[in-house]
C-alpha positions in Angstrom: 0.0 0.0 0.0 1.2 3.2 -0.8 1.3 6.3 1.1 -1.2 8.5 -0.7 -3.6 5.0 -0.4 -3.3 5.2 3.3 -3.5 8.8 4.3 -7.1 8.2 1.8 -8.0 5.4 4.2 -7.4 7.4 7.4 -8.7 10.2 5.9 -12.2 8.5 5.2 -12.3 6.9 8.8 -12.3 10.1 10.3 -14.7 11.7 7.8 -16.5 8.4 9.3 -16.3 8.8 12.7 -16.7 12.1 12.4 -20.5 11.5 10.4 -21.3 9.3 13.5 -20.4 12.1 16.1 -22.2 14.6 14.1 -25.2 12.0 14.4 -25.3 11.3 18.1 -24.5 16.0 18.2 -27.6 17.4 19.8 -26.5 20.9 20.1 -27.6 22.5 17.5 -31.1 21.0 17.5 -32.7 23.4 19.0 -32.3 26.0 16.3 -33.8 23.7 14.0 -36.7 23.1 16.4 -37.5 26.7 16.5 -36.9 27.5 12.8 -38.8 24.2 11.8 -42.0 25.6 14.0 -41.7 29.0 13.6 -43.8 28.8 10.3 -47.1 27.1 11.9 -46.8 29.5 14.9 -46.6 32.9 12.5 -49.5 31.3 10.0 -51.3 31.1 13.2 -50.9 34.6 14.4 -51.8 35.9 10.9 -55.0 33.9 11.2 -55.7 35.2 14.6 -55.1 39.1 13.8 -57.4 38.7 10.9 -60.2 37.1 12.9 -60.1 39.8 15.4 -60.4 42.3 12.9 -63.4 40.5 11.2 -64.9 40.5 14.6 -64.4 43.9 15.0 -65.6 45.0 11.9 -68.8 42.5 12.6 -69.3 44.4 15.9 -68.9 47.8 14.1 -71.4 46.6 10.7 -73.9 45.8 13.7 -73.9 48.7 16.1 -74.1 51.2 12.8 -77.3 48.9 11.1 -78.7 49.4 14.1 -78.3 53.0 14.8 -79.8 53.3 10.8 -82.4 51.6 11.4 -83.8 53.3 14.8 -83.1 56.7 12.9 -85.0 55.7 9.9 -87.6 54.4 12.0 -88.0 57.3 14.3 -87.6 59.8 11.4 -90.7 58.4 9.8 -92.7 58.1 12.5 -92.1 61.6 13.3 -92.8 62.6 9.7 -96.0 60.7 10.1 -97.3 62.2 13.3 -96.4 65.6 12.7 -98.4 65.4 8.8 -100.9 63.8 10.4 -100.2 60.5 8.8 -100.1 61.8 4.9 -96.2 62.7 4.6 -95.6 61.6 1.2 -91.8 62.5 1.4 -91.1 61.0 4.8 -90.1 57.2 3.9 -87.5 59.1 2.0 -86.5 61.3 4.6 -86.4 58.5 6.7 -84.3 56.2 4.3 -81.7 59.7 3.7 -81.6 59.9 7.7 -80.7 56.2 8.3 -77.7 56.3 5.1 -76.6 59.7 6.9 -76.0 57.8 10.1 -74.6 54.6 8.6 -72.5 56.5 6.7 -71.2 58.9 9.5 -70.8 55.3 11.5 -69.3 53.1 9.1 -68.0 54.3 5.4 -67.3 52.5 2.5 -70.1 49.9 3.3 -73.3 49.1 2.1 -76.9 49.4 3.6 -80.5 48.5 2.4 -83.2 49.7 4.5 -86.4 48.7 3.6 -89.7 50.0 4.9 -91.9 46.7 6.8 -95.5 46.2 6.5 -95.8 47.5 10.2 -94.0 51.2 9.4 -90.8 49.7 10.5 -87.6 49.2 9.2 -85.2 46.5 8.0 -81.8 47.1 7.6 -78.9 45.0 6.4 -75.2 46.1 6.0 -72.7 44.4 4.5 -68.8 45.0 4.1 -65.7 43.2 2.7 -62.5 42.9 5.6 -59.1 42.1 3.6 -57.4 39.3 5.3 -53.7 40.9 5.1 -51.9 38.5 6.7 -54.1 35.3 6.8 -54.0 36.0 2.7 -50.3 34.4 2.5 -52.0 31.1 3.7 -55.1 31.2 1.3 -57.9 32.7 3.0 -60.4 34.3 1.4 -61.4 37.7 2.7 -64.0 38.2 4.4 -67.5 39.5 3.9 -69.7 40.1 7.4 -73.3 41.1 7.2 -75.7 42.4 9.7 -79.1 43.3 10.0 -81.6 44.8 12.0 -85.4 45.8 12.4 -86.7 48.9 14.0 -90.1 50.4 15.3 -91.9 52.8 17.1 -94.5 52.3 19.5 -97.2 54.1 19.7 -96.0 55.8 23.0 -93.0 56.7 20.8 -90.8 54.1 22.5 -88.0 52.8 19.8 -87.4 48.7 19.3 -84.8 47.3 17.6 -83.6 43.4 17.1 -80.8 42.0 15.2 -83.2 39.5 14.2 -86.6 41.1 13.3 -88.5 38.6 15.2 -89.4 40.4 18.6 -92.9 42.6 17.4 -92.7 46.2 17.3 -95.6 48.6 17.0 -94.7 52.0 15.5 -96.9 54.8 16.2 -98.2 54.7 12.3 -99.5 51.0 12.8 -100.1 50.1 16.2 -102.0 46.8 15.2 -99.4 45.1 13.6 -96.1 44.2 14.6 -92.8 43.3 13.0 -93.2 39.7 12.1 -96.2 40.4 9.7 
């Protein structure tokens, strides 16, 4: 055996042993650890900063429908009470007063109010939320909706429900209530 065919022998045992040391190494594990779950625990975040700001924005569509739909309601009743029930401009006062307010509360979203069968009114809001961060992992932004119904009573007491099922008597119709 020559020299150069021994120092290559030696030279791959302790490329060898030193493979095995490297092996049974565990101090650098820890890096990879961290780096390895560092990805899940930031996608997790992002999803979790989105979803609070979709259910702020929720909480925020809501509170303005409803403040629409009470002044829409109250604006026509009052429009009705003070004409003696012939005000044939007041559902669109009352529909100009609720967009003012759901406007003043909540720009760059969209409102229908609709005048019920018992002189009330229904409202529904809707609004688009980017997902920023959650948008690097696929999700769709997101679109919350609310709604809300409002009344007078005849004693000029407002109602309002998110969900248009309670009954409500405006002033104009106290017979009926919202569910009709």
């Amino acid at each position: 055996m020559t020299l150069l065919s021994r120092l290559r022998l030696v030279t791959n045992v302790i490329n060898f042993r030193n493979c095995l040391s490297f092996r049974r190494d565990e101090r650098g594990i820890t890096i990879l650890i961290v780096a390895l779950l560092l990805i899940p625990l930031a996608t997790a975040i992002a999803v979790a900063v989105d979803l609070s700001r979709v259910s702020l924005s929720k909480a925020q569509l809501q509170q303005s429908v409803d403040n629409a739909a009470l002044s829409a309601a109250l604006t026509y009743s009052r429009q009705l009470v003070e004409n003696g029930g012939n005000a044939p401009d007041a559902y669109d006062r009352a529909l100009a007063s609720g967009q003012s307010i759901f406007n003043a509360n909540f720009p760059g979203a969209t409102l229908e109010l609709t005048l019920n069968v018992n002189g009330g009114f229904n409202g529904t809001a809707r609004t688009t939320v980017d997902n920023t961060l959650a948008a690097a992992v696929g999700l769709a932004d997101a679109n919350p909706v609310a709604k809300a119904c409002a009344g007078v009573t005849a004693g000029g007491v407002s109602t309002l429900t998110t969900t248009c099922s309670t009954p409500c008597r405006p002033a104009a119709f106290p017979e009926l209530s919202c569910n009709q």
